[in-house]
N, C-alpha and C positions, 0 to 999 in steps of 0.2 A: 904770653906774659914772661915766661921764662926766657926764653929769644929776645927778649927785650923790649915787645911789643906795649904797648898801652891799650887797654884794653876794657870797653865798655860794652853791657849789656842790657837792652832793653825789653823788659818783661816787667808782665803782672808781679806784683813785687808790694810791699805793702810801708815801704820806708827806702827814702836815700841810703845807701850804705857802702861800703868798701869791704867786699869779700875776699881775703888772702891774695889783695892785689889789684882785685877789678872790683872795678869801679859799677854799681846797679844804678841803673834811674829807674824807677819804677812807674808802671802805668796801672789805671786801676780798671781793674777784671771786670767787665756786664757779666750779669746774668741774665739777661734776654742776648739771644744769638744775633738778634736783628743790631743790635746796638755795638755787641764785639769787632762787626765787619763793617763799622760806619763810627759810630764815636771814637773807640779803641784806635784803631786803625789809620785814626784820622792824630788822636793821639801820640802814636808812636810816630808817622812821619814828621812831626814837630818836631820832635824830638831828636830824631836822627839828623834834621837840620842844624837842628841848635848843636849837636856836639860837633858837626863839623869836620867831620874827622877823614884820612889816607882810604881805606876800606873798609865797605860795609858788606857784610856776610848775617845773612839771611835764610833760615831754614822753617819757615812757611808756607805751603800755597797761597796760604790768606794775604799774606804780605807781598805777594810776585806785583801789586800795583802800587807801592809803596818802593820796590826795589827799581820800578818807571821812570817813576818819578825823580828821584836819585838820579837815574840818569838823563833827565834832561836836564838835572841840574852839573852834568860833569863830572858826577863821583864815580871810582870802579865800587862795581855792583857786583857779588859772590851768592848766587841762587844754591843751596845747599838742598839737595834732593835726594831725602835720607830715607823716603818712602816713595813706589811706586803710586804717584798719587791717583790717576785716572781709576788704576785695578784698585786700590784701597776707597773709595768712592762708592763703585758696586756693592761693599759689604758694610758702607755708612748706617746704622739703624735709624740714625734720625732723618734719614732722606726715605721721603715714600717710594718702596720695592719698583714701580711705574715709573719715576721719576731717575733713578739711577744710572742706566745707560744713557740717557740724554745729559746726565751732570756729567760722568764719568769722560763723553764725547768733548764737552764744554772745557772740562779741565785739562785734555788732552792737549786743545785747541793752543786755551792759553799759553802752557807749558809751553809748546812749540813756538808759540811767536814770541815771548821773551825771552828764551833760553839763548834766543841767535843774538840778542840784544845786550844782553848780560856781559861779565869780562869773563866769569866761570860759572863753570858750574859743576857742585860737589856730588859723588855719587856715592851711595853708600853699600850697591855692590856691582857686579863685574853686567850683572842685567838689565840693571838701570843705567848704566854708561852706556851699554852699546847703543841703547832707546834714544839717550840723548847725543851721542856721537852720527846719530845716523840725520840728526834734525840739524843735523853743522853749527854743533853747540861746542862752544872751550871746553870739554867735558875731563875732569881726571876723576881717578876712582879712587875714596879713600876710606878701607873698612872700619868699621865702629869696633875695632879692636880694645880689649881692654890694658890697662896699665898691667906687666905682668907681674907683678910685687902688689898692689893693692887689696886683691882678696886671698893672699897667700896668710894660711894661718900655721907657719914651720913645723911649730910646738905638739901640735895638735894629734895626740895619735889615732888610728883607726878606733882601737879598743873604749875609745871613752865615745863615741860617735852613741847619738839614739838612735832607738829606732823611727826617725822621723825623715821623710823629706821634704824639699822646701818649693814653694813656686816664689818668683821674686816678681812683678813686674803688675801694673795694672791687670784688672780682672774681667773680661769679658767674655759671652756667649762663644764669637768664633776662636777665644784661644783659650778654648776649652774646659772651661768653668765647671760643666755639669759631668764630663768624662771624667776627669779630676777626684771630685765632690763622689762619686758613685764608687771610682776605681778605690782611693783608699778605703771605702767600707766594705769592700770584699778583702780587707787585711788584716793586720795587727797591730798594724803601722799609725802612726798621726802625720795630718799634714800640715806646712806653716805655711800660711800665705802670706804675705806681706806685702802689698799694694791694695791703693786706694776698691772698692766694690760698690759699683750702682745698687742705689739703695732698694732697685724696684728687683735687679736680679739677685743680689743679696738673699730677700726676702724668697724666693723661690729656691735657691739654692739652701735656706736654710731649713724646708720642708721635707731635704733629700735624706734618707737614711744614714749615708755617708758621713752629713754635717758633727757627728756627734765627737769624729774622729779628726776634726778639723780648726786649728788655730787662725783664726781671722787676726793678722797684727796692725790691718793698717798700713798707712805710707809711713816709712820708718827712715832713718838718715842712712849713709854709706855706713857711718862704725856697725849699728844694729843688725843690715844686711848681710856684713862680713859675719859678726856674730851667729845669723840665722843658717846662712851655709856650714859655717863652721860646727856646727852643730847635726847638721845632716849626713847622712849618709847618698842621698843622689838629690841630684836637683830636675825637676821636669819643664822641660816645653813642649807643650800639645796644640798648639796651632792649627786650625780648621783647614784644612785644602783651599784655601783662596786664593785668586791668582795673586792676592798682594803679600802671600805667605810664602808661596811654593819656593821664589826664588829669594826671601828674605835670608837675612845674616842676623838671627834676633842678638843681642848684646847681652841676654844674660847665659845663652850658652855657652858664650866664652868665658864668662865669671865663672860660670860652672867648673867648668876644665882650667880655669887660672886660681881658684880657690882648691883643686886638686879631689874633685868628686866626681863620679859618675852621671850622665848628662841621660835621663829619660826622653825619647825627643818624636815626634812627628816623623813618618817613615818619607820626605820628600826625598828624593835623590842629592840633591844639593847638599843636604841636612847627614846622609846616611855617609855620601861622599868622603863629609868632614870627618864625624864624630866613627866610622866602622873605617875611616881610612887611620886614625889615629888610635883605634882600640882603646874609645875612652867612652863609647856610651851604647844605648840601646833604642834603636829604632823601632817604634809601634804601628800600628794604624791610631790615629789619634782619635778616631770616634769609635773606639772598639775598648768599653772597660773594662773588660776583663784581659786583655794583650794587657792593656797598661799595668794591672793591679798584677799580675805574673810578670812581670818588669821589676815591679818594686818588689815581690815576694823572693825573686829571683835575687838582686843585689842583697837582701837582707840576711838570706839564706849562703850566699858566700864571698863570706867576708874578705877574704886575701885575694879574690879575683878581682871585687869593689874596690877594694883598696887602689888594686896593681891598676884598674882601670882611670884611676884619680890619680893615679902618677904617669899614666899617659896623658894624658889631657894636660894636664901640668908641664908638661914637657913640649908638647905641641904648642903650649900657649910662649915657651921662653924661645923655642927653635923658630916658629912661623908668627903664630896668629895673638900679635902685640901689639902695639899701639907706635913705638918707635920709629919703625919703617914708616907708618901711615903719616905721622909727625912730617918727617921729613918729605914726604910729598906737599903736603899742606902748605908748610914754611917755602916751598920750593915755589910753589901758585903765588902765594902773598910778593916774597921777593921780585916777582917776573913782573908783577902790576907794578911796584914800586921803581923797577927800572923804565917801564914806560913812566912813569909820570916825571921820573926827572931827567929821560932823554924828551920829554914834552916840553 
């Protein structure tokens, strides 16, 4: 939008609207699954006709037959592969445990035979590109960096900081829920979560000793988030060893480190790479609560090294890992279709 693009998004959405620019058509959300991959679906390809538009960019599996379709109608098609979806399939709870390599194989399949079809395809880190550069797909890589000014709170000194850390992001079993839930109840500490919690894990989680020391906030907007960090002393991501984790780039570790806080994180190499190459966070075993809760005891316990640790991260997010450079790759992909269609 800001490059000057036009810019429309279709999603579950509950009203026509124009949001700072862009333009939402909304489609309405089933709740029978059978129906999201068949009415929805069937929905949203309407739709993407009717606007008609230069490029369509698409960051679903579900939608990779809807992005087909598109191109037998002539449009350039942009498959956005922001998760390793085959490996993320395996750790599906709603696909029966039996059933899972054989989906996982199916979705590989897929992937592979549209990807060659597609004009691009978006990666969202350096392990997923090679996956799909090897399937002789248009593949660039462009990380889910965040804006570095966004969750910057200037003002904010250490000294007024609680003693509280934050998890930001949906709540599930494999990233870590009950490690979390357990580890701040061997503290002092409270913990804020603030994403959406299945109601059926919720209720087990609220059984955990831990719970008592724990702020459930709910999905909350971008200002509340900055707020919620802002308020913290570290921020944690505990992510289960799954193959769709190990080589992930999650997007609230970089918030972490661009809002200027100490980053609790899963001991993956990749993860340690980052966060102990930049002396801005602390690497656990993520299924081990007591490493974790000696993580958070440890930051709380000294202060100026926390601190100084949020002012690398901070630093790391202005010098590397920001959203600008990834920008200009993006805009670079769009430009290149638009010079084929009008040497077309």
């Amino acid at each position: 939008m800001n490059a000057g693009y036009n810019v429309t998004i279709i999603a579950p959405h509950d009203k026509h609207e124009n949001i700072n620019g862009v333009r939402v058509l909304p489609v309405h959300r089933e709740k029978k699954r059978i129906l999201r991959i068949t009415k929805t679906l069937y929905n949203i390809y309407c739709k993407a006709l009717q606007i008609d538009t230069d490029i369509y960019h698409f960051h679903d599996p579900e939608l990779i037959p809807i992005g087909l379709l598109l191109k037998r109608h002539g449009k350039y098609v942009i498959y956005d592969a922001h998760e390793d979806a085959p490996r993320q399939s395996l750790a599906k709870s709603y696909i029966p445990s039996m059933l899972r390599k054989t989906v996982s194989t199916i979705v590989e399949a897929i992937e592979a035979f549209s990807a060659r079809r597609f004009d691009g395809v978006v990666t969202a880190t350096p392990f997923i590109n090679r996956r799909f550069l090897k399937l002789g797909a248009s593949a660039v890589n462009i990380n889910n960096y965040p804006l570095s000014f966004e969750m910057h709170m200037g003002n904010k000194k250490w000294e007024q900081k609680e003693k509280v850390v934050c998890y930001i992001g949906g709540v599930a079993r494999i990233r870590g829920a009950s490690e979390m839930i357990e580890a701040i109840g061997k503290t002092q500490c409270r913990l804020l979560i603030a994403g959406n919690i299945d109601k059926s894990l919720e209720t087990k989680l609220m059984l955990m000793p831990g719970w008592s020391r724990v702020d459930a906030l709910g999905f909350v907007d971008r200002n509340e988030v900055k707020a919620i960090i802002g308020r913290s002393m570290a921020g944690v991501v505990l992510y289960h060893p799954e193959l769709n984790h190990i080589n992930a780039q999650p997007n609230k570790m970089f918030e972490y480190m661009a809002a200027g806080i100490p980053v609790i994180a899963s001991d993956f190499p990749l993860w340690k790479e980052i966060l102990e190459g930049a002396r801005c966070g602390v690497c656990v075993d993520p299924l081990d609560p007591d490493q974790i809760a000696d993580a958070i005891r440890w930051i709380v316990d000294h202060p100026e090294q926390a601190e100084q640790m949020g002012k690398n991260g901070r630093k790391a997010i202005i010098e590397r890992y920001n959203w600008k450079r990834e920008e200009d790759t993006l805009l670079g992909l769009y430009r290149g279709l638009e010079s084929l269609k009008c040497s077309g």
